[in-house]
Backbone bond lengths (Angstrom), bond angles and torsions (degrees), N, CA, C in turn:
res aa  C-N    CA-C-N  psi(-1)  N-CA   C-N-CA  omega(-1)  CA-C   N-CA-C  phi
1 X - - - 1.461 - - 1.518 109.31 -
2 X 1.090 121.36 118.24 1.851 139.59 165.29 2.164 108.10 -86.63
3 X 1.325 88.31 126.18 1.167 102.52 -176.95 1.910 102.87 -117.56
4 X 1.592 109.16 171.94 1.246 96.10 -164.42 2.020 85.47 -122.34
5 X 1.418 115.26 174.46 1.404 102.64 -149.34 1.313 108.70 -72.01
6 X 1.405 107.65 -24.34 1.495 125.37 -176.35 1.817 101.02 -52.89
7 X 1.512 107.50 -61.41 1.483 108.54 179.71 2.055 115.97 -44.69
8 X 1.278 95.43 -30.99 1.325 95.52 -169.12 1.809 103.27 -82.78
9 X 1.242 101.52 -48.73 1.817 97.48 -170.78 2.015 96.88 -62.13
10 X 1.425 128.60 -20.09 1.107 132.16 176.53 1.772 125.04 -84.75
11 X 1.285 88.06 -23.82 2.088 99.30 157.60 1.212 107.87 -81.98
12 X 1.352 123.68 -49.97 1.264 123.42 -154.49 1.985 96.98 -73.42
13 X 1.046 120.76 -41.10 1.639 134.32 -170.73 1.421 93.52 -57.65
14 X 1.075 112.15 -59.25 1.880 113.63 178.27 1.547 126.91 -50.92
15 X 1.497 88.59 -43.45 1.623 100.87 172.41 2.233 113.26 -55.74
16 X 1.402 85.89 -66.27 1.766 108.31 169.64 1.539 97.94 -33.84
17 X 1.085 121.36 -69.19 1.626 122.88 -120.53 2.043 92.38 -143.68
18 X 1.199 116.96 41.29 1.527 125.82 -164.78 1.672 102.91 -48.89
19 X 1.430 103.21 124.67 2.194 112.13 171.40 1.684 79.59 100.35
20 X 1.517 135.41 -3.44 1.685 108.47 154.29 1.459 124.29 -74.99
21 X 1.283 110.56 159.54 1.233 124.11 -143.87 1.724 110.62 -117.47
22 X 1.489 98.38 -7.68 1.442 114.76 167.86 1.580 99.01 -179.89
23 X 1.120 121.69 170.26 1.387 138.44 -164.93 1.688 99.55 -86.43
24 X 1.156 99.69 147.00 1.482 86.98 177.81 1.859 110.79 -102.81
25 X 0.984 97.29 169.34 1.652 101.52 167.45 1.462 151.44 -61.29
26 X 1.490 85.28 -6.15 1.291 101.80 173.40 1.721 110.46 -83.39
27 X 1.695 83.83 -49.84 1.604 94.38 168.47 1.520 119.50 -58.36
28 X 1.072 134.93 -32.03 0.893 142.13 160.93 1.804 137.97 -31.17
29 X 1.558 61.07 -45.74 2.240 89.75 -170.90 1.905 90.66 -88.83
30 X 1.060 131.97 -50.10 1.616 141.78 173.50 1.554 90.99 -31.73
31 X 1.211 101.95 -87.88 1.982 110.18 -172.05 1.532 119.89 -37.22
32 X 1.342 116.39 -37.99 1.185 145.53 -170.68 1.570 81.80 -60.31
33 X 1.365 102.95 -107.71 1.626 112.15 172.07 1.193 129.93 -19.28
34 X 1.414 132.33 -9.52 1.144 144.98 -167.46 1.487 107.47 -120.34
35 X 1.565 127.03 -17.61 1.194 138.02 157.72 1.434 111.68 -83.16
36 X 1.342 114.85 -45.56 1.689 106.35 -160.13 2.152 90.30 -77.94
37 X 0.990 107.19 -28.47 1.344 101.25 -161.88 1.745 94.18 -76.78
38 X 1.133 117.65 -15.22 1.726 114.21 171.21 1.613 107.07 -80.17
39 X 0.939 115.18 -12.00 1.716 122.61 -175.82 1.096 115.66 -85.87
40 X 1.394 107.36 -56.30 1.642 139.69 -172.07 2.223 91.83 -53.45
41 X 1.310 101.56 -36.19 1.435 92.66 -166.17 1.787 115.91 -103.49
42 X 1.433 96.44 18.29 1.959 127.53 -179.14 1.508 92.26 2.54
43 X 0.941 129.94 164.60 1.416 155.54 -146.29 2.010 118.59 -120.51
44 X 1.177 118.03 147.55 1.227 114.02 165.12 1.445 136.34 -141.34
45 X 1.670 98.20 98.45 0.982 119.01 -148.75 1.769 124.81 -25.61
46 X 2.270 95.11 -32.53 1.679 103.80 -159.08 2.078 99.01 -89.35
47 X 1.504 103.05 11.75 1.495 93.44 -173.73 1.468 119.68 -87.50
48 X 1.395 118.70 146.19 1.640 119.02 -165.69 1.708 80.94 -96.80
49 X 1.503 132.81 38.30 1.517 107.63 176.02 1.847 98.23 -122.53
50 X 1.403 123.80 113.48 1.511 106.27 -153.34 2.028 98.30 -66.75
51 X 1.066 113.33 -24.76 1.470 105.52 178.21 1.218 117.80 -54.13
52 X 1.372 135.55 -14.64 1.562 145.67 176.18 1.416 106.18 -102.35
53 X 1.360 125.06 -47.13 1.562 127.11 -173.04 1.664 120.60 -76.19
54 X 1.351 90.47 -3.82 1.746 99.36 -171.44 1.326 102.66 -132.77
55 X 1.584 101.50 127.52 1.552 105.97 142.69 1.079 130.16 -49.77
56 X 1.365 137.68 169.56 1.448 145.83 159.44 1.442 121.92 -96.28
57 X 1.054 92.40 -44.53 1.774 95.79 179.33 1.774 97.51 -140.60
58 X 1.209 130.44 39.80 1.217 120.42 156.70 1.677 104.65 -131.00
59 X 1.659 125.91 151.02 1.280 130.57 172.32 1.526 103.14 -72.24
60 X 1.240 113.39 -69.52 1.653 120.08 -158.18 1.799 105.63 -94.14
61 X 1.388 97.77 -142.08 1.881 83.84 154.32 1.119 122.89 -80.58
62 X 1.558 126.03 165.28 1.166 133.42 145.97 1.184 129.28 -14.96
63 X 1.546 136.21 104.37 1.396 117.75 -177.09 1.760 105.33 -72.95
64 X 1.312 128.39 159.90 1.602 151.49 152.06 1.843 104.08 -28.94
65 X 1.130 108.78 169.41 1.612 116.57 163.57 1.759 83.43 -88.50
66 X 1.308 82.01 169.74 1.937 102.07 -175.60 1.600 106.29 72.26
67 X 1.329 119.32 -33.06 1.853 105.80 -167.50 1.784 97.02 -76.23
68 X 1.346 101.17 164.34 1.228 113.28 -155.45 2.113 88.80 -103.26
69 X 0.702 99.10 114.71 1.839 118.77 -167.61 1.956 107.45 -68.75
70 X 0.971 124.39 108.17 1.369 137.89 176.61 1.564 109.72 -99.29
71 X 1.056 128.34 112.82 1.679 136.66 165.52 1.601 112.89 -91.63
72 X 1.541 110.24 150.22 1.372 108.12 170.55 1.741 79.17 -95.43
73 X 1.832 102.55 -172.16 1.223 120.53 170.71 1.548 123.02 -62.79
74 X 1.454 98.58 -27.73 1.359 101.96 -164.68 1.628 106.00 -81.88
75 X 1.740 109.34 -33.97 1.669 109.68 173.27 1.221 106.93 -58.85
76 X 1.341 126.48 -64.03 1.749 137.86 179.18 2.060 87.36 -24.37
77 X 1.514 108.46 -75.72 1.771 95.92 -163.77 1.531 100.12 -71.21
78 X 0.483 154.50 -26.12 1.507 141.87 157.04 1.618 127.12 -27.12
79 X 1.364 95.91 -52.93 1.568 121.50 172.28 1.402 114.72 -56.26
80 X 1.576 87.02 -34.25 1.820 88.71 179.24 0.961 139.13 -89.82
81 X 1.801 103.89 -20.25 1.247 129.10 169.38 1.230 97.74 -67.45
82 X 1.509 146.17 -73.30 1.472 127.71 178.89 1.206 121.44 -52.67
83 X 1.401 123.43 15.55 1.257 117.89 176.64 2.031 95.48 -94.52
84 X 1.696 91.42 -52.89 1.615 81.75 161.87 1.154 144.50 -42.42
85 X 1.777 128.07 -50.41 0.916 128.21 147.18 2.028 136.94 -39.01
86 X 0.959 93.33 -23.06 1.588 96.91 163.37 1.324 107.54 -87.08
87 X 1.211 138.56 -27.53 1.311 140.27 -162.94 1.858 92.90 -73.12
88 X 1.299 111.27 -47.48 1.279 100.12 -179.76 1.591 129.76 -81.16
89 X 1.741 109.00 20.48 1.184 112.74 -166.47 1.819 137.25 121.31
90 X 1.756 80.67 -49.15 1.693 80.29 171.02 0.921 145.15 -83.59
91 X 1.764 141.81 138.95 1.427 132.17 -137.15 1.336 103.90 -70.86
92 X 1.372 134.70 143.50 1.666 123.85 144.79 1.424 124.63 -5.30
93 X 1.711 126.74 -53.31 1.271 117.75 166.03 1.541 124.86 -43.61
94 X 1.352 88.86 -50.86 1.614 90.91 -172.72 1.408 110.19 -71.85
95 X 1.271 139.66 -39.98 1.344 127.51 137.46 1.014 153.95 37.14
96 X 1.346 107.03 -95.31 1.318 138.61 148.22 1.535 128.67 -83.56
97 X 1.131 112.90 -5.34 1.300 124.16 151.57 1.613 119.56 -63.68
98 X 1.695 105.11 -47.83 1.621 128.17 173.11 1.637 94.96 -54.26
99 X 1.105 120.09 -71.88 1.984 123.87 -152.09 1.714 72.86 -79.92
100 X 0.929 175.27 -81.60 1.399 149.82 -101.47 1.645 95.27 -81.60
101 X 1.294 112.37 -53.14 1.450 124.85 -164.37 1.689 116.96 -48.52
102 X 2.008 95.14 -42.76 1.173 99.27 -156.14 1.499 112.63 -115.73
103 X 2.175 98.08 7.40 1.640 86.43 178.18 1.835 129.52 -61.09
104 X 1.074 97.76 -36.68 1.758 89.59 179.79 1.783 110.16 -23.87
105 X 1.708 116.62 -67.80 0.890 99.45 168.47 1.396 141.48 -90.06
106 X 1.244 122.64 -10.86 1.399 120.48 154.55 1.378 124.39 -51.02
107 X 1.415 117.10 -29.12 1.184 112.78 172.11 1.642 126.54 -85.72
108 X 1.587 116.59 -19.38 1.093 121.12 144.38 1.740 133.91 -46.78
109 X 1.380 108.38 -59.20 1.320 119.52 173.15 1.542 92.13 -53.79
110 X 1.565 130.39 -84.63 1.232 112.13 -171.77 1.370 143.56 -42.08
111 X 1.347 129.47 9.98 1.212 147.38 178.15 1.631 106.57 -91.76
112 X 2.052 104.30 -58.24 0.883 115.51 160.42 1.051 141.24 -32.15
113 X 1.286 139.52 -61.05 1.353 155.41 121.90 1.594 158.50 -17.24
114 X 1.782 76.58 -19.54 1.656 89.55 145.27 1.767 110.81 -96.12
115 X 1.071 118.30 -2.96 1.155 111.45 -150.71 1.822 93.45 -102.01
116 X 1.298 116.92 -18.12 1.682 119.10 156.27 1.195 121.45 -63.11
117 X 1.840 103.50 140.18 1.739 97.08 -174.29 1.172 109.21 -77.22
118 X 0.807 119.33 167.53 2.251 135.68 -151.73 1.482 96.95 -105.76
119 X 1.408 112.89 -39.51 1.802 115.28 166.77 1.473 97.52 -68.60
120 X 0.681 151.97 -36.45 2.099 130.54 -175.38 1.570 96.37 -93.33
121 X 1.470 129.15 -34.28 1.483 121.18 -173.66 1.686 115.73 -49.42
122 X 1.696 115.65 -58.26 0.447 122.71 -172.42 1.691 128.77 -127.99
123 X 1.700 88.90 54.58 1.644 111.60 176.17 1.721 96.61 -82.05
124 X 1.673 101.83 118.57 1.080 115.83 -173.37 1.660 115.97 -73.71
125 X 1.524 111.16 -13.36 1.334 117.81 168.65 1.505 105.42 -81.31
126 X 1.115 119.82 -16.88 1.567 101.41 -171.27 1.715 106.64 -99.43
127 X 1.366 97.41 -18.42 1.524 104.99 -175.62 1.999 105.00 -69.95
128 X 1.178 103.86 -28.58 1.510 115.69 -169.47 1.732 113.43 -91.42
129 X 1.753 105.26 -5.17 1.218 129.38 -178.80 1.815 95.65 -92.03
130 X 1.165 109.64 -67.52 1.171 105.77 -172.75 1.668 125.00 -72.48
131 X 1.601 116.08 -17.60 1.306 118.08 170.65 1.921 125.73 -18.49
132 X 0.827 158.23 61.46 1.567 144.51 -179.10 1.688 114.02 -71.74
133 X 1.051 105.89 140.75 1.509 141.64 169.74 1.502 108.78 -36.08
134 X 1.591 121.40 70.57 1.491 128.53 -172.79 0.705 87.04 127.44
135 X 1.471 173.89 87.84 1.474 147.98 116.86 1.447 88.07 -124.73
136 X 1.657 99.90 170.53 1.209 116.14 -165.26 1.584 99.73 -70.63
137 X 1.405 128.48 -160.52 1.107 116.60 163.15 1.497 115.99 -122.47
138 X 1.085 143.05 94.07 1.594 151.09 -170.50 1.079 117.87 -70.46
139 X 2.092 137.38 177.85 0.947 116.52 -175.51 1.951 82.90 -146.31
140 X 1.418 110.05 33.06 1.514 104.79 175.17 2.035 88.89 -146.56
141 X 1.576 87.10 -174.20 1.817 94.84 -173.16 1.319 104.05 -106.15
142 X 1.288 116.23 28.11 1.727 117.67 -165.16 1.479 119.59 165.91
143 X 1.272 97.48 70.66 1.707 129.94 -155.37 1.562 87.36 -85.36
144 X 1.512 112.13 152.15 1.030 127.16 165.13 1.364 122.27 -146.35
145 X 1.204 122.45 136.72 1.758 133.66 -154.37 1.234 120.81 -120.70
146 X 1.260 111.81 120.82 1.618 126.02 169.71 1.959 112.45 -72.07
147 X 0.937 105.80 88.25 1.436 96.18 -162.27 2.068 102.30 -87.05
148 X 0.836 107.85 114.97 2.217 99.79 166.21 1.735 87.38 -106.48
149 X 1.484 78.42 143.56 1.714 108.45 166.09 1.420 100.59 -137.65
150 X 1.656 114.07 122.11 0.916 115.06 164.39 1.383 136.52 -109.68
151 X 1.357 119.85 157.16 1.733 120.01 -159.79 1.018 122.06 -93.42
152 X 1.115 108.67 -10.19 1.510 113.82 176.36 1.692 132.03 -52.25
153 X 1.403 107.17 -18.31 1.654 113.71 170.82 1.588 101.80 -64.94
154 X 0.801 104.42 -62.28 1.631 121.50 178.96 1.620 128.80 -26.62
155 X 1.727 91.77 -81.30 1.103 102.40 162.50 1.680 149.02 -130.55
156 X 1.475 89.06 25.81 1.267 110.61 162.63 1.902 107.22 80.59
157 X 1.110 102.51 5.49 1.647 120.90 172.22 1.820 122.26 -76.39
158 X 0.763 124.93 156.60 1.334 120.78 163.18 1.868 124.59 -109.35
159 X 1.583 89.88 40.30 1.374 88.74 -179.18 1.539 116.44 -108.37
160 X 1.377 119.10 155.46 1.713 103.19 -157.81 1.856 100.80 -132.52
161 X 1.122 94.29 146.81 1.598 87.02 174.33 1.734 117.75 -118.92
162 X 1.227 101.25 140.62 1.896 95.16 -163.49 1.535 97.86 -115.93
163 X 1.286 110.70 179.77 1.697 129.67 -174.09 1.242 122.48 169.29
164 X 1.313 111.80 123.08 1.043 138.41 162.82 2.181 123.13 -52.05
165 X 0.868 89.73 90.59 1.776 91.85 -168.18 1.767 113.40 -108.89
166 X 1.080 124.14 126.47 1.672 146.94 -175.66 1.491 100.68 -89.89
167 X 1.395 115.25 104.27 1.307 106.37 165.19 1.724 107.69 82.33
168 X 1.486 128.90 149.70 1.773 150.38 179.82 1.582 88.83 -52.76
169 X 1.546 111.93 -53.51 1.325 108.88 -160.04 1.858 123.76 -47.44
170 X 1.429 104.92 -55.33 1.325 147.08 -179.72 1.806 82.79 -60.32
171 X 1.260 100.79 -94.06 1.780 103.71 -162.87 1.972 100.98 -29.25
172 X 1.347 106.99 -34.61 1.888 90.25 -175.20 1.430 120.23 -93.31
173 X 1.299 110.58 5.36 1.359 114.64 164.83 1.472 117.19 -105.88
174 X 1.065 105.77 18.18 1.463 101.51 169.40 1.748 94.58 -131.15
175 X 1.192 137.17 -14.26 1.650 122.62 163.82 1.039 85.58 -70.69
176 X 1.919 154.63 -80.97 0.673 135.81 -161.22 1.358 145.49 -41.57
177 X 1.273 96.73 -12.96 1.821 106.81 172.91 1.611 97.85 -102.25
178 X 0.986 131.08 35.12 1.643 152.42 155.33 1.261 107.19 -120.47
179 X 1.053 138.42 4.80 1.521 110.79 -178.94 1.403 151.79 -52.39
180 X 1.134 113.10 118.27 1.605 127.71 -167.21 1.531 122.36 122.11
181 X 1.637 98.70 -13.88 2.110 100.28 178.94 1.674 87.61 -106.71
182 X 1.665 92.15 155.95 1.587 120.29 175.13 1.556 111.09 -47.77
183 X 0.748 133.24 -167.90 1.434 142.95 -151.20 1.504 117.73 172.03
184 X 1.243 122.69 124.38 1.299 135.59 -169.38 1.762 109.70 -126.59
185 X 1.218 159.27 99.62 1.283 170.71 175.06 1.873 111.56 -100.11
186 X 1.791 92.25 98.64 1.955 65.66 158.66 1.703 96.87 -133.79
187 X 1.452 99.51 -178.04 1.673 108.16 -136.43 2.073 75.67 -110.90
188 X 1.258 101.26 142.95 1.415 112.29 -164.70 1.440 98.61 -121.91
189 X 0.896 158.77 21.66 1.519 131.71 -150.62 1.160 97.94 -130.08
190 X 2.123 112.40 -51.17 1.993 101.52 164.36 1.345 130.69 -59.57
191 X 1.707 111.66 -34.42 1.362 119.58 176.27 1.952 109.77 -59.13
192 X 1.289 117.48 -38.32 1.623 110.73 157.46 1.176 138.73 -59.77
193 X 1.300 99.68 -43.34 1.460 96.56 171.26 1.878 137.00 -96.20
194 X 1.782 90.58 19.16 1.468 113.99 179.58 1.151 106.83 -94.16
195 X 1.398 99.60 -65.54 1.893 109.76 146.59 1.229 132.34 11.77
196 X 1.638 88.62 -79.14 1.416 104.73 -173.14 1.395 113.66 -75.70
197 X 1.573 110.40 -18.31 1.906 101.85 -166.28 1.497 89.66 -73.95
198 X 1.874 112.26 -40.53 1.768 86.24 -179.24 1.163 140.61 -84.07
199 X 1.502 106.67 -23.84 2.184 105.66 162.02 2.063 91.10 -43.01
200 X 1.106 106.27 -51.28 1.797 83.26 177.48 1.768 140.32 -20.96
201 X 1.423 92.25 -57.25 1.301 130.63 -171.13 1.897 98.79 -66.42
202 X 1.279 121.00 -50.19 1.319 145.40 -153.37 1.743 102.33 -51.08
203 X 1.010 135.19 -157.62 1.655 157.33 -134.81 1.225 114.11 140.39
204 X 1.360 109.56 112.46 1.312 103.56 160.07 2.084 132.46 -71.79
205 X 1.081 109.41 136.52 1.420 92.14 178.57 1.169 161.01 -98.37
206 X 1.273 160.91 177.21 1.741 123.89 -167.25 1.591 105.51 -55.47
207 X 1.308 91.12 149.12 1.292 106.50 150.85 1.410 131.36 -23.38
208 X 1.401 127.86 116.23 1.429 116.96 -166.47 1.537 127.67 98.62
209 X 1.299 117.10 -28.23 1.327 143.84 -172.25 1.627 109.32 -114.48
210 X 1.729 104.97 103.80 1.515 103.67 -172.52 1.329 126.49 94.03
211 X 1.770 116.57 19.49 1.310 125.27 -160.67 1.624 97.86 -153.47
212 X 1.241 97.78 128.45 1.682 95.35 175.70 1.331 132.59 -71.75
């Protein structure tokens, strides 16, 4: 499913800010910046480094200013996920630096994950069945984690390493093969499938309206 940008800054506003009635402008200007700065850094196709070979929130190339901007589902949550990540601080670069690196599989898992039924995801008896003693606390039966660890304790660099992790188990064996830098985890699985109920809801709009 292709959505048009308007639909996306209008899922994503609902998600943020739930009973709004349009996205606001601030939000607006965030996404904005968070697209042109994925453009601004265009891609190359022959590199084995996925942060250079991949967009973040575009399928093909970069469209121009003036073209009228089409998202799949998975760019729309993507968008939002770096919207999260700024929320906690980190610049737009880094951002999209994070989802560039790690879409191959983020974008796998997210395919995945809509594709689980929403009655077993988030059966609140089973979620309270499976809870264990240290784990984070989730609100589905099959959480999946954006984990950044960053290097900078270490070695005084600003370079960061990201991953895609299935399940407490997965996410602690891979901080653990970091040991000693900070660690950042956020939980992906409601933010997708909230997502998705509102690109549902959405309309695309005339021509001209919602397109850079």
């Amino acid at each position: 499913m292709w959505f048009k940008r308007n639909q996306v800054e209008a899922a994503i506003g609902r998600r943020l800010e739930p009973g709004s009635t349009k996205p606001t402008s601030e939000l607006r200007t965030r996404l904005k910046r968070l697209l042109e700065t994925d453009r601004a850094l265009g891609r190359n196709k022959r590199s084995g480094d996925p942060a250079r070979v991949n967009f973040a929130f575009y399928s093909g190339d970069a469209p121009g200013r003036g073209v009228e901007n089409w998202f799949s589902s998975y760019e729309a949550f993507a968008l939002l996920t770096g919207l999260h990540l700024m929320q906690h601080g980190w610049p737009q670069g880094f951002a999209v630096a994070v989802l560039r690196r790690v879409r191959p599989e983020l974008e796998t898992e997210h395919e995945r994950i809509l594709q689980l039924d929403p009655a077993l995801l988030f059966d609140q008896e089973q979620i309270r069945r499976n809870a264990r003693p240290g784990d984070p606390a989730v609100d589905n039966t099959d959480p999946v984690f954006l984990v950044i660890i960053s290097q900078d304790a270490l070695d005084g660099s600003r370079s960061v390493k990201a991953a895609v992790c299935r399940g407490h188990d997965e996410c602690m064996r891979f901080v653990r093969s970091e040991s000693g830098r900070a660690w950042t985890t956020f939980e992906l699985v409601n933010s997708a499938h909230g997502l998705f109920r509102e690109l549902a809801k959405t309309k695309p709009s005339k021509r001209g309206r919602g397109s850079e």
